[in-house]
ZAFIFI-486518 format. One line per field, with one value per residue: residue in three letters; x, y, z of N, C-alpha, C in turn; residue number from 1. Coordinates in Angstrom, 3 decimals. Layout:
<sites>
residuo: (Ala;...)
nu: (X;...)
nv: (Y;...)
nw: (Z;...)
cau: (X;...)
cav: (Y;...)
caw: (Z;...)
cu: (X;...)
cv: (Y;...)
cw: (Z;...)
num: (NUM;...)
</sites>
This chain:
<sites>
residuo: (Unk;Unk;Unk;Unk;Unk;Unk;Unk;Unk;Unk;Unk;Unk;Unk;Unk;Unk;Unk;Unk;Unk;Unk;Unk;Unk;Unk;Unk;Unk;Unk;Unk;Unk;Unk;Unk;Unk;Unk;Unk;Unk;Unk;Unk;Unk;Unk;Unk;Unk;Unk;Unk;Unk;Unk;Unk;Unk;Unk;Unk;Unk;Unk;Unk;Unk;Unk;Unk;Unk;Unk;Unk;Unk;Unk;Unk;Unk;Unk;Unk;Unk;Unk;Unk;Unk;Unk;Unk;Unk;Unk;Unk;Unk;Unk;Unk;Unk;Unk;Unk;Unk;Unk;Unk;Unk;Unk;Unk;Unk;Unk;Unk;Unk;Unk;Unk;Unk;Unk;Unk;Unk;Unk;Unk;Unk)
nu: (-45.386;-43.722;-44.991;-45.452;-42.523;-42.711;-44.146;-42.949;-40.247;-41.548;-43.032;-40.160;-38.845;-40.408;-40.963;-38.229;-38.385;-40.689;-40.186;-37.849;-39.322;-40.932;-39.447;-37.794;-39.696;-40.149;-37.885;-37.830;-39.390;-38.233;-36.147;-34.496;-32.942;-31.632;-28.180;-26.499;-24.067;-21.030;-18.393;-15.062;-11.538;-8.144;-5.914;-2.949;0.272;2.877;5.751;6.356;7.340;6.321;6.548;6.219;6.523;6.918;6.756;8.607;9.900;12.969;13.796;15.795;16.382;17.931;19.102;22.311;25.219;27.767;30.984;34.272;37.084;39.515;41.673;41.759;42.535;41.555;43.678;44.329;43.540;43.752;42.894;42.835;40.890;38.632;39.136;41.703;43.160;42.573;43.970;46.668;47.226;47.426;45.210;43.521;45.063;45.657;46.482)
nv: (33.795;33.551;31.787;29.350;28.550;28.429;26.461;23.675;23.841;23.091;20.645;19.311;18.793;17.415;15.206;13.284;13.164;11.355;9.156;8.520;7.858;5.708;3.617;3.550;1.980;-0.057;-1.482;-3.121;-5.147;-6.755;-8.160;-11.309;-12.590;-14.973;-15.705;-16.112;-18.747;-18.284;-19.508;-19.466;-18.388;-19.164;-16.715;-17.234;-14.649;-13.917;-13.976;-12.385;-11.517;-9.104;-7.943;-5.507;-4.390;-1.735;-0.442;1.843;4.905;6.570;9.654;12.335;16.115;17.490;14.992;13.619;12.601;10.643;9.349;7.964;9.486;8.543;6.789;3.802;-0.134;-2.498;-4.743;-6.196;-6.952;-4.961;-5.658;-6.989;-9.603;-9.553;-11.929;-12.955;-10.891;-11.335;-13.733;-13.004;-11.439;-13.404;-14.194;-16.491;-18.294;-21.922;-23.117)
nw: (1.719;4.145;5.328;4.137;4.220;7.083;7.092;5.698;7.681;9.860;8.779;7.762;10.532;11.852;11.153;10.982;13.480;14.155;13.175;14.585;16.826;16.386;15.388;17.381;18.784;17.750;17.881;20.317;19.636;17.624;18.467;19.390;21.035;20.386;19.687;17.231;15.695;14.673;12.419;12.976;11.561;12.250;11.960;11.560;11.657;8.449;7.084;3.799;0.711;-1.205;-4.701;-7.188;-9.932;-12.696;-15.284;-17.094;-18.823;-18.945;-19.404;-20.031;-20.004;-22.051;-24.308;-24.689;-26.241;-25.270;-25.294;-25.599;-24.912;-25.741;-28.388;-29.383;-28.521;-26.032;-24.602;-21.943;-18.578;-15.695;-13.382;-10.081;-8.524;-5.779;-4.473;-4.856;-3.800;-1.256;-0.680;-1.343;0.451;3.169;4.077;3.244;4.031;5.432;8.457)
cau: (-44.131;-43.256;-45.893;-44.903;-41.209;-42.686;-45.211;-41.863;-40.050;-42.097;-42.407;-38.885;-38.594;-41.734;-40.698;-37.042;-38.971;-41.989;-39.547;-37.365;-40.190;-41.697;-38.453;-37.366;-40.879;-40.446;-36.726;-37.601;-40.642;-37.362;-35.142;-35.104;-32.143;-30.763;-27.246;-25.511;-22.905;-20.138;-17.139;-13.179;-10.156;-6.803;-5.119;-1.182;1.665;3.646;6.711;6.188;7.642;6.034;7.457;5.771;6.871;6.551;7.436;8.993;11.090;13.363;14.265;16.639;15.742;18.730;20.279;23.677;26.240;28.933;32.302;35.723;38.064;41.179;41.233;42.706;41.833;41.664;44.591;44.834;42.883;45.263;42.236;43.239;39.391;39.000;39.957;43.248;43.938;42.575;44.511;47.819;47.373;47.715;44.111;43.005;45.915;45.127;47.065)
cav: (33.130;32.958;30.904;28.036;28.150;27.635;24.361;23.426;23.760;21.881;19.493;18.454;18.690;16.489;13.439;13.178;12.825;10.875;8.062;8.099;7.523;4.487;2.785;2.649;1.318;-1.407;-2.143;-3.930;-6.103;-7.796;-9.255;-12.651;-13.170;-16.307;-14.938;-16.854;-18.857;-17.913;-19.856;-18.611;-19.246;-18.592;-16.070;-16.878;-13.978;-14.904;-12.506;-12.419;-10.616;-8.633;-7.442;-5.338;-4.095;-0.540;0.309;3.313;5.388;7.934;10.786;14.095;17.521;17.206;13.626;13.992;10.927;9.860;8.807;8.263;10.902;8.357;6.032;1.985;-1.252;-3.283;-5.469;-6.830;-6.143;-5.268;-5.450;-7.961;-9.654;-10.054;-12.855;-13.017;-9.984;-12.063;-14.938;-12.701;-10.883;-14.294;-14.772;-17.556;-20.333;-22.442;-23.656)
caw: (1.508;5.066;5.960;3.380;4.722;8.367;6.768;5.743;8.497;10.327;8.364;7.979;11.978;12.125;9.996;11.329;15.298;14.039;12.636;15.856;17.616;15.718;14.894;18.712;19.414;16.728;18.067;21.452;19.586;17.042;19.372;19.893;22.377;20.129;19.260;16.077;15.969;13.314;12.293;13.021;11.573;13.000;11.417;11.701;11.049;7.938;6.059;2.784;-0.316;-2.780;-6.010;-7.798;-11.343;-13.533;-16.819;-17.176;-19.694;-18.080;-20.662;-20.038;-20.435;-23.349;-24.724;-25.517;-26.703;-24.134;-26.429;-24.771;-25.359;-26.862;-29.109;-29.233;-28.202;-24.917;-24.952;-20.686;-17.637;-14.840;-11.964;-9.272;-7.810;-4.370;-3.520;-5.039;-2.905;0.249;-0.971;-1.537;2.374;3.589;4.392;2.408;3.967;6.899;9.224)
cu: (-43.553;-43.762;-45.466;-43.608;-41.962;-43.187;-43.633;-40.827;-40.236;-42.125;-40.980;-38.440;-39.672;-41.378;-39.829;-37.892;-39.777;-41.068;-38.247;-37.826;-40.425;-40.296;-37.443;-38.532;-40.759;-38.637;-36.393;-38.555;-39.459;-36.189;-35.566;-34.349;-31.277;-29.611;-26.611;-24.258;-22.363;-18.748;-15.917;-12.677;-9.183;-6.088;-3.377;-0.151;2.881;4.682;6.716;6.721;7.071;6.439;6.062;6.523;6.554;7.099;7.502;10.049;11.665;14.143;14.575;16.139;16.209;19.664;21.145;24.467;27.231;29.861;33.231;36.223;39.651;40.403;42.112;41.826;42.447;42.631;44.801;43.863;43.950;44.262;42.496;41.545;39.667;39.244;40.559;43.880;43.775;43.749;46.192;47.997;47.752;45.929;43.224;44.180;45.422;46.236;47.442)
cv: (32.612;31.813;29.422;27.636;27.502;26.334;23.877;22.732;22.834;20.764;18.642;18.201;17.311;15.081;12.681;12.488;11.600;9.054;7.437;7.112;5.786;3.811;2.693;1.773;-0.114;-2.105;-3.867;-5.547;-7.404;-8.566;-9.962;-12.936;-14.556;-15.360;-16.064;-17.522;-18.961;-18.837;-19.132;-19.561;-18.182;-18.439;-15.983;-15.500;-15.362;-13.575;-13.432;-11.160;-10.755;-7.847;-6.851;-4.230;-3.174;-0.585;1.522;3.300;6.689;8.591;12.185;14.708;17.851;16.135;14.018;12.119;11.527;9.474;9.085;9.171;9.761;7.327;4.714;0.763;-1.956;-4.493;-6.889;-6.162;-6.506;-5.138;-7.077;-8.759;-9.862;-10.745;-13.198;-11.805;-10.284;-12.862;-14.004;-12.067;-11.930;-14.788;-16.039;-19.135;-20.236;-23.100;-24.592)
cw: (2.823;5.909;5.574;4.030;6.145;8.091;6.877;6.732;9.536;10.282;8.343;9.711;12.583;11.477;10.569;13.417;15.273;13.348;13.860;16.651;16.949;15.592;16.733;19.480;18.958;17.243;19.165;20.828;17.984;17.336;19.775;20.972;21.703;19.485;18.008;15.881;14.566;13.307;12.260;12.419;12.659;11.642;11.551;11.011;9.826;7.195;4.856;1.784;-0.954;-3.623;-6.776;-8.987;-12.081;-14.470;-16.993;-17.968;-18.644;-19.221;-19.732;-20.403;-22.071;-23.768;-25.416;-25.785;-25.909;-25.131;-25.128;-25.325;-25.681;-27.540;-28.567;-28.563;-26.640;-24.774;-23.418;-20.273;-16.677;-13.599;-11.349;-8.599;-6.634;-3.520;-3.582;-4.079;-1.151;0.738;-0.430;-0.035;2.994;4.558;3.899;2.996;5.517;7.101;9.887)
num: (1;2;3;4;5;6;7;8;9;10;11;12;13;14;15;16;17;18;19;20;21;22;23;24;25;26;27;28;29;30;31;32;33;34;35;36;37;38;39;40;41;42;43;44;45;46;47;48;49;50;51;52;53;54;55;56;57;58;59;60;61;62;63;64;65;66;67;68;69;70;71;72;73;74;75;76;77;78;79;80;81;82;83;84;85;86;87;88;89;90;91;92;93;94;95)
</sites>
């Protein structure tokens, strides 16, 4: 049994050397010395946005319903927008 492991052994130590060998012998005899010429571009910097898009559900541990707590109807809105409150500071007149 130990004998087979050393063939073995060997062997795989022997193959791995024996292919070194031959394949730096065969390296110097395929160079030609003509080098290739390849086309470039020019790569410019550009900023760019990308959007990319998921579908997703988002679900609670427990859905409950939201309700106001009075009752009645919407009659006025008493919110001022902002640029009536520019306007009314005195920012909006020229001079």
């Amino acid at each position: 049994m130990k004998a087979k492991l050393r063939k073995l052994t060997r062997l795989f130590l022997l193959i791995p050397g024996v292919s070194v060998f031959v394949s730096c012998n065969n390296a110097n005899n395929t160079q030609s010395g003509d080098v290739p010429e390849l086309s470039v571009i020019k790569v410019t910097p550009v900023n760019e946005q990308f959007y990319e898009t998921y579908t997703a559900t988002l679900k609670g541990k427990q859905d409950i319903d939201i309700r106001p707590q009075v009752t009645g109807f919407i009659t006025r809105v008493q919110v001022q927008s902002i640029i009536d409150l520019y306007q009314a500071l005195g920012g909006g007149s020229e001079e």
